[in-house]
C-alpha positions as CSV (number, residue, x, y, z in Angstrom):
1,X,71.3,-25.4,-15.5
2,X,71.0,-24.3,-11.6
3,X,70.6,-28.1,-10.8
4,X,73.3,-29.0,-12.7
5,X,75.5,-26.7,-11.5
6,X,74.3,-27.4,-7.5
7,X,74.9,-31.2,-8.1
8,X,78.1,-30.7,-9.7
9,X,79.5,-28.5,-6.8
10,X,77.9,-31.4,-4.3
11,X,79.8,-33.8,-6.2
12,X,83.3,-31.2,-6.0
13,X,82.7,-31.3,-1.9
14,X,82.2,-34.4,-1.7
15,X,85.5,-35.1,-3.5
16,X,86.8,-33.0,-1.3
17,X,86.2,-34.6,1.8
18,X,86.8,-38.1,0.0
19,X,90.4,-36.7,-0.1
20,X,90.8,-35.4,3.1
21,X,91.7,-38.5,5.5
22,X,94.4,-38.8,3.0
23,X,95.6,-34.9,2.9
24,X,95.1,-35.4,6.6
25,X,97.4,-38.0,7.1
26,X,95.2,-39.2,10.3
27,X,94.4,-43.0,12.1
28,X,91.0,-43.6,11.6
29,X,89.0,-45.9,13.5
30,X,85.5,-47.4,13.5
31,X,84.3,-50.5,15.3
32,X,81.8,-51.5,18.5
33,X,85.3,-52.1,20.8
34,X,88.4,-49.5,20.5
35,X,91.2,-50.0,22.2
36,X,94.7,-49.0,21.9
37,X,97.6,-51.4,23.7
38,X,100.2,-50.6,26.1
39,X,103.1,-51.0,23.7
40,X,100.9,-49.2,21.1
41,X,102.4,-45.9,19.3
42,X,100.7,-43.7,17.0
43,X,102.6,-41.0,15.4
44,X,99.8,-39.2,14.2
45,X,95.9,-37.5,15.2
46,X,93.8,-40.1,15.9
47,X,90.0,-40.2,15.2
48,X,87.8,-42.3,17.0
49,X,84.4,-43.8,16.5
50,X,82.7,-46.5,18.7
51,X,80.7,-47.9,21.6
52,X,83.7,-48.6,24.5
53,X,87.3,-46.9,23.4
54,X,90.1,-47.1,25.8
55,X,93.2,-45.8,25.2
56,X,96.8,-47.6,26.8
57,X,99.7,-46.8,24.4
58,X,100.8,-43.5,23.3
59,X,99.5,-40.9,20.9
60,X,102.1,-38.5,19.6
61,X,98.9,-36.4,18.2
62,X,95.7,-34.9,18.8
63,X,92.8,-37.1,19.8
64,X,89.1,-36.8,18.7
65,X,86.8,-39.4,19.9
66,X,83.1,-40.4,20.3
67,X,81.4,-43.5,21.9
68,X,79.3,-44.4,24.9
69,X,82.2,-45.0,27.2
70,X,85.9,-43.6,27.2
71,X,89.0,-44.2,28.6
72,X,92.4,-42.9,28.7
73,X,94.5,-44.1,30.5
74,X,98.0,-43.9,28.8
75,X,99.5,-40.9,27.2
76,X,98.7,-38.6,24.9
77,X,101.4,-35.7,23.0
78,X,98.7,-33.3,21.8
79,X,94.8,-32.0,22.5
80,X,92.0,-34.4,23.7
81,X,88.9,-33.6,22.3
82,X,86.1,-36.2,23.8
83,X,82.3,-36.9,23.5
84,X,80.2,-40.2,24.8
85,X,78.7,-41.2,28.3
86,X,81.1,-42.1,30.2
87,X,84.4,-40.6,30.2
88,X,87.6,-40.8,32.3
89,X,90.9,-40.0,32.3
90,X,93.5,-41.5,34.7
91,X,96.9,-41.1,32.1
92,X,98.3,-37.8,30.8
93,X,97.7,-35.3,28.3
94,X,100.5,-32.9,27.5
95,X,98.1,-30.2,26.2
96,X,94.2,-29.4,26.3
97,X,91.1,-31.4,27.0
98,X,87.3,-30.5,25.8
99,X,85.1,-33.6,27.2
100,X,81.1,-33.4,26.2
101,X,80.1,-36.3,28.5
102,X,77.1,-37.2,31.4
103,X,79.6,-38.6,33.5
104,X,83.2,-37.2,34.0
105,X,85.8,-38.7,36.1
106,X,89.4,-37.3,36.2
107,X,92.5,-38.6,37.8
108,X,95.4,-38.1,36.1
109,X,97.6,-35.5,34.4
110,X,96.2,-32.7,32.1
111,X,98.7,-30.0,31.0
112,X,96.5,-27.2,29.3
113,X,92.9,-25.9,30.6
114,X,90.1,-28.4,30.5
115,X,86.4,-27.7,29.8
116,X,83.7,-29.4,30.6
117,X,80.2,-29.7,29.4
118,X,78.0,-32.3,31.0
119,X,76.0,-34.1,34.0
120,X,78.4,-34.8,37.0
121,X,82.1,-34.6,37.1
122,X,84.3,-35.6,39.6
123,X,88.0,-34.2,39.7
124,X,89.9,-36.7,41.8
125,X,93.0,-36.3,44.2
126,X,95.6,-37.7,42.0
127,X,94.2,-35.3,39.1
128,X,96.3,-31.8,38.4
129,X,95.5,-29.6,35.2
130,X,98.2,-27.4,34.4
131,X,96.0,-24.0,33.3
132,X,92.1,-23.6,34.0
133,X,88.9,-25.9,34.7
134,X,86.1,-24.6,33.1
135,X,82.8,-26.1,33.5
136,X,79.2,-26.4,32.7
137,X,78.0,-29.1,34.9
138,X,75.3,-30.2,37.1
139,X,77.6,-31.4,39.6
140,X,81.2,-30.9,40.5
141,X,83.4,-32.4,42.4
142,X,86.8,-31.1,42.5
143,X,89.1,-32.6,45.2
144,X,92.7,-32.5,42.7
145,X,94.5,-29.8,41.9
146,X,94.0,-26.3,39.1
147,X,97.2,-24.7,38.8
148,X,95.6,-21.3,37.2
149,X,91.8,-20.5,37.9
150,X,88.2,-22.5,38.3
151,X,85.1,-21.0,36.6
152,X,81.5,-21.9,35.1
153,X,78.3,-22.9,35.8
154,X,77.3,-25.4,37.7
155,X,74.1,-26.4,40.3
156,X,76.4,-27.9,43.0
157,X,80.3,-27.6,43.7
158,X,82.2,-29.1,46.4
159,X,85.5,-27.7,46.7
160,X,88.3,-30.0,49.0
161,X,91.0,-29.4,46.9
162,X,93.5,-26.9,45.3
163,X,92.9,-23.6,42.8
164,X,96.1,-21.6,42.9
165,X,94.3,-18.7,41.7
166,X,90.3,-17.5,41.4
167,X,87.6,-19.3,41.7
168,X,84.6,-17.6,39.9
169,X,81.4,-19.9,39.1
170,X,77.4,-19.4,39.3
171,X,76.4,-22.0,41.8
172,X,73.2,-22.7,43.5
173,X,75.0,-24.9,46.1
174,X,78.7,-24.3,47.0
175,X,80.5,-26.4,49.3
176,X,84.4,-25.7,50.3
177,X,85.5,-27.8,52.9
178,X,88.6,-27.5,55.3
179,X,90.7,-29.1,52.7
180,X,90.2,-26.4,50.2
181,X,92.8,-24.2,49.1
182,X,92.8,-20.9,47.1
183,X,95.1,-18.8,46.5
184,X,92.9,-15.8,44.9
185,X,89.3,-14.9,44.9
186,X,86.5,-16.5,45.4
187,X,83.6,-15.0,43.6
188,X,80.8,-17.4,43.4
189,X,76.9,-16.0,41.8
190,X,74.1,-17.7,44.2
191,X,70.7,-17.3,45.6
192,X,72.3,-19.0,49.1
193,X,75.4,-18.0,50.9
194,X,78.2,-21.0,50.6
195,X,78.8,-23.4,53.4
196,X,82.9,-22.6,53.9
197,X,85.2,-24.4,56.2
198,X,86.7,-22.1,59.0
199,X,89.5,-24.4,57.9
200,X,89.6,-23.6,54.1
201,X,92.5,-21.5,53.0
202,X,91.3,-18.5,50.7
203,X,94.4,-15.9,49.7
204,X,92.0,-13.5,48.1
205,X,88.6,-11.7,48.6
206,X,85.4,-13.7,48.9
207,X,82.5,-12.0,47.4
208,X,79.1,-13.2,46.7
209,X,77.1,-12.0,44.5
210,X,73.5,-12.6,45.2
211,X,70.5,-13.8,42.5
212,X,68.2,-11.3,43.1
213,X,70.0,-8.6,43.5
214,X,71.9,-8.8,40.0
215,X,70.9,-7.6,37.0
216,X,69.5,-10.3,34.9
217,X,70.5,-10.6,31.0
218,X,67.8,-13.1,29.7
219,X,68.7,-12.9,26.3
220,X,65.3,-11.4,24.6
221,X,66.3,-8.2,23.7
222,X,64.7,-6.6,20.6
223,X,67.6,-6.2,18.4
224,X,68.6,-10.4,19.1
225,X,65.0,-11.6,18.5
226,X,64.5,-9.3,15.1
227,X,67.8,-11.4,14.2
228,X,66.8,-14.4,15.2
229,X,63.3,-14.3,13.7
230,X,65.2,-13.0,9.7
231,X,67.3,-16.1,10.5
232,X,64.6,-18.6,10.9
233,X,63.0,-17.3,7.8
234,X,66.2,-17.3,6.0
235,X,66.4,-21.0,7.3
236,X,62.8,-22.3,6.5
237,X,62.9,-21.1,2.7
238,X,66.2,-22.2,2.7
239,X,65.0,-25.7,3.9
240,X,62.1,-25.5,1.5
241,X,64.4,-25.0,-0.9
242,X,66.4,-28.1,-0.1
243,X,63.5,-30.2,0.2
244,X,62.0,-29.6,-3.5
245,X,65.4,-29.6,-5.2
246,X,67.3,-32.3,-3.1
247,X,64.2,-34.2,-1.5
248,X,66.5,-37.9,-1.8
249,X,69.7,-36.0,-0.2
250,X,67.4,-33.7,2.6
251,X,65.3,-36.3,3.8
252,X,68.3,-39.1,3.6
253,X,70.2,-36.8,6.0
254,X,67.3,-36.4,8.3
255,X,67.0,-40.4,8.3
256,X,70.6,-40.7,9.3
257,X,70.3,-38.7,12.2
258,X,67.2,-40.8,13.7
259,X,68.9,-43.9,12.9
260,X,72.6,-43.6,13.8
261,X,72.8,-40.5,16.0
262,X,76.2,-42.1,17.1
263,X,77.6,-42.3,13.9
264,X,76.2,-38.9,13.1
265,X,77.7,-37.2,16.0
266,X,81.4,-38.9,15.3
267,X,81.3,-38.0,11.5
268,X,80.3,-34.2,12.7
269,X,83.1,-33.8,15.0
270,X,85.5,-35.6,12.3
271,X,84.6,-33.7,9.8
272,X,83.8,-30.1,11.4
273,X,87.6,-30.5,12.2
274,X,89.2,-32.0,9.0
275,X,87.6,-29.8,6.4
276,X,88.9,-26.3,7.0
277,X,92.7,-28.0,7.9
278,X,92.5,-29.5,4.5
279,X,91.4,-26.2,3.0
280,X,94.1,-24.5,4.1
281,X,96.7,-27.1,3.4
282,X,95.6,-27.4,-0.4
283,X,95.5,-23.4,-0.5
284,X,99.6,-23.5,0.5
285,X,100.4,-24.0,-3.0
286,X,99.4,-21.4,-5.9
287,X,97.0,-23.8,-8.0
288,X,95.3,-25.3,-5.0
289,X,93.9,-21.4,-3.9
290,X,90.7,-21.9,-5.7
291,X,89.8,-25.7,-5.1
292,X,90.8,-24.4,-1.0
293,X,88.4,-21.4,-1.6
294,X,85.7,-23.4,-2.5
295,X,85.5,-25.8,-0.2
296,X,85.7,-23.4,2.4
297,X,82.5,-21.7,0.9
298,X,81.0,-25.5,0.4
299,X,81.7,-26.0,4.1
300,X,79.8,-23.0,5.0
301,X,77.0,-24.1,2.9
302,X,76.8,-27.4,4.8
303,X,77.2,-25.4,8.2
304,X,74.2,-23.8,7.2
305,X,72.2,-26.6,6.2
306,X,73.3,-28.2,9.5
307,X,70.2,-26.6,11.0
308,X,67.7,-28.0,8.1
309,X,68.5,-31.5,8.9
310,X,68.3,-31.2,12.5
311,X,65.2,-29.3,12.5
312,X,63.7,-31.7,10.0
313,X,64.4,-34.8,12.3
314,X,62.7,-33.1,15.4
315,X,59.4,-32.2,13.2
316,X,59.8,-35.3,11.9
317,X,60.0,-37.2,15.4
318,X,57.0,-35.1,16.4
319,X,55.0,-35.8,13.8
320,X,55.5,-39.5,13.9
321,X,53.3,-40.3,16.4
322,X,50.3,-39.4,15.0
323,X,50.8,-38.9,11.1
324,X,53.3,-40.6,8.5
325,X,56.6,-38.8,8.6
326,X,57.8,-39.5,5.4
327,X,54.8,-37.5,3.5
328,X,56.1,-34.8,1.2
329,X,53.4,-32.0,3.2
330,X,54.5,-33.5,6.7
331,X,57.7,-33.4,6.2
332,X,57.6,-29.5,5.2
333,X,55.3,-28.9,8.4
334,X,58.1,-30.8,10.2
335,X,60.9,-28.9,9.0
336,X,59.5,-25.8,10.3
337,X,58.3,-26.8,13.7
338,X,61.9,-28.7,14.4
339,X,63.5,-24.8,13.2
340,X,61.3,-22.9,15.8
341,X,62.1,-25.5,18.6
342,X,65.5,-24.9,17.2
343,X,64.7,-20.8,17.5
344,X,63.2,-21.5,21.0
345,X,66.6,-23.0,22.4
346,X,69.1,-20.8,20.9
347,X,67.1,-18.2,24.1
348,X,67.8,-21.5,26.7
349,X,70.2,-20.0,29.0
350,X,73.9,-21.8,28.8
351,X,72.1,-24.2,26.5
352,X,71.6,-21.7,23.8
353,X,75.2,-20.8,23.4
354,X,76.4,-24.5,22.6
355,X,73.3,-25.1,20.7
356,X,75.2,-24.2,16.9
357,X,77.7,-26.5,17.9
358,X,75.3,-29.3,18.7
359,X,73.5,-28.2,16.0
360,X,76.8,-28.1,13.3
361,X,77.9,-31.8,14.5
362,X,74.8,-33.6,14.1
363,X,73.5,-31.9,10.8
364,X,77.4,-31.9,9.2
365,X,77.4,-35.6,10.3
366,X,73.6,-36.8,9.0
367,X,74.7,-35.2,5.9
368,X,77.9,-36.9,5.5
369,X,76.6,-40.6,6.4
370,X,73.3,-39.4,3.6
371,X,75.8,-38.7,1.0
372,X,77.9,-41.9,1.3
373,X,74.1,-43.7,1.4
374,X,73.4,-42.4,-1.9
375,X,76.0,-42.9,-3.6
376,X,76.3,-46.5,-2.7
377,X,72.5,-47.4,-2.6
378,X,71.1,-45.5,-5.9
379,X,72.4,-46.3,-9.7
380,X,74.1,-44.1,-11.7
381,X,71.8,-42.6,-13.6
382,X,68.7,-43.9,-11.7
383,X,65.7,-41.5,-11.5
384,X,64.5,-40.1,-8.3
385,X,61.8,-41.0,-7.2
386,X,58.7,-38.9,-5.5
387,X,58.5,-39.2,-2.0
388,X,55.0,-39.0,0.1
């Protein structure tokens, strides 16, 4: 009865999300090569998925996108949320950008804040962001201009161009050149005193506040690693659970994620978005409260399972190089190795904190790709086979 019930509400949520580009009312688009023309209008959010997207014409929406490289260069009415290799953006954005990218390069017109997460990024002269730039980089490069504040993390920053109020970053190298402008504080965190221009133009204070002499927060305290530890527990019988009673769907997931991670990380980011929108847009009318109710409680389900799957790819990765990954026994060793690597980063300083968001893309995304599997590659009615 349990079973039945589990597979039936599977089937509700996937229903659900079946639905959903249609509640939505989205442009959604998949191929190898993306690209939107000059004369090109859309008149809606646009979600995209694919190697090389580049973006001409106009989006009178939100944009959510995900490929190896990225470029917009024409203009967009709404939020840009990006993720890939390569990412630029030379056109204009009325409101926010989110990038998630190993190489950043900015140059035109952003009107919100923009965050980045990433390897280098470079903020060119021609670029100016209407709020805040907040980073977590390896390398920045800002020579545009902020109208509000600068702040992050970062190993080395170069400043030659304009923040009209603070600047306040953790830095091992800092660099502000004669160019430089600020018109507040600079408060920089450092092991090394900042090389500034006698020329640079700072309105505020300039405090540093040195490594060693702060007080360090690593993270390990006794109340967050009891809660951490009841968490993995909570995960691995949770996992355990999924393995014996949804071996085809857990270890489909897991397979989706080693073989299209690209895939995986666009459906995540689609569907991490679309689900709780359409939730709330089915609970506007009086009959649609329940069905919205329960696929918000589905979609926390999946959130939680999220973790599972991931950790069951990296035990399963690990394993495959000297044992047979698909074994019923390896796979349950693998599940719980991948969850304390998983337990291990969420203490990574900076990496730990965007760690459940990794985490929610990839394993939301492997699930959704394993559930359209199934249902187009096993019959109706078809037994399940044992695996291992």
């Amino acid at each position: 009865m349990k079973r039945r019930l589990s597979l039936a509400l599977l089937v509700a949520f996937l229903l659900t999300l079946v639905g959903a580009p249609a509640a939505f009312a989205a442009d959604f688009r998949t191929d190898t090569s993306i690209s939107i023309g000059d004369d090109e209008v859309i008149d809606d959010d646009l979600y995209l998925l694919g190697t090389t997207i580049t973006i001409n014409g106009t989006v009178n929406g939100d944009v959510f996108a995900a490929g190896n490289s990225l470029s917009v260069n024409g203009t967009v009415n709404g939020n840009v949320y990006l993720l890939g290799q390569e990412v630029s953006i030379s056109g204009t954005v009325s409101q926010g950008v989110r990038i998630t990218a190993n190489s950043v390069s900015i140059s035109g017109s952003i009107g919100e804040d923009l965050l980045l997460l990433g390897n280098s990024a470079a903020i060119l002269g021609s670029a100016t962001i209407g709020r805040d730039l907040i980073v977590t980089v390896s390398s920045l490069t800002h020579d545009g201009s902020v109208q509000r504040r600068l702040a992050g993390n970062a190993e080395t920053v170069t400043l030659n161009g304009s923040v009209d109020t603070n600047v306040d970053i953790s830095v091992e190298t800092l660099t502000v050149t004669e160019d430089a402008s600020i018109g507040g504080n600079l408060t920089y965190r450092s092991d090394e005193e900042a090389e500034i221009s006698s020329g640079a133009e700072i309105g505020g204070d300039l405090t540093l506040e040195m490594m060693d002499d702060m007080e360090v927060d690593t993270g390990f305290s006794l109340d967050s690693i009891a809660f951490g530890i009841a968490g993995l527990i909570m995960a691995a019988v949770y996992g355990t659970v999924l393995l014996v009673v949804f071996p085809r769907l857990t270890v489909t997931a897991s397979n989706q994620l080693l073989e299209r991670p690209m895939m995986s990380v666009g459906m995540g980011i689609i569907f991490l978005i679309v689900i709780p929108i359409v939730a709330v847009l089915v609970m506007i009318t009086v009959v649609g409260i329940p069905l919205g109710l329960i696929t918000l409680l589905l979609y926390g389900i999946a959130l939680f399972s999220a973790q599972v799957f991931v950790g069951l790819t990296i035990g399963r990765l690990i394993f495959s190089f000297f044992a047979d990954a698909n074994r019923r026994l390896i796979q349950f060793f693998g599940l719980l190795i991948g969850l304390l690597i998983l337990f291990g980063i969420s203490f990574v300083p900076y990496l730990g904190s965007w760690a459940p968001l990794i985490i929610a893309i990839l394993g939301l995304g492997g699930l959704m790709l394993a559930i359209g599997k199934l249902r187009h590659d096993q019959p109706r009615g078809a037994a399940q086979p044992a695996e291992g």
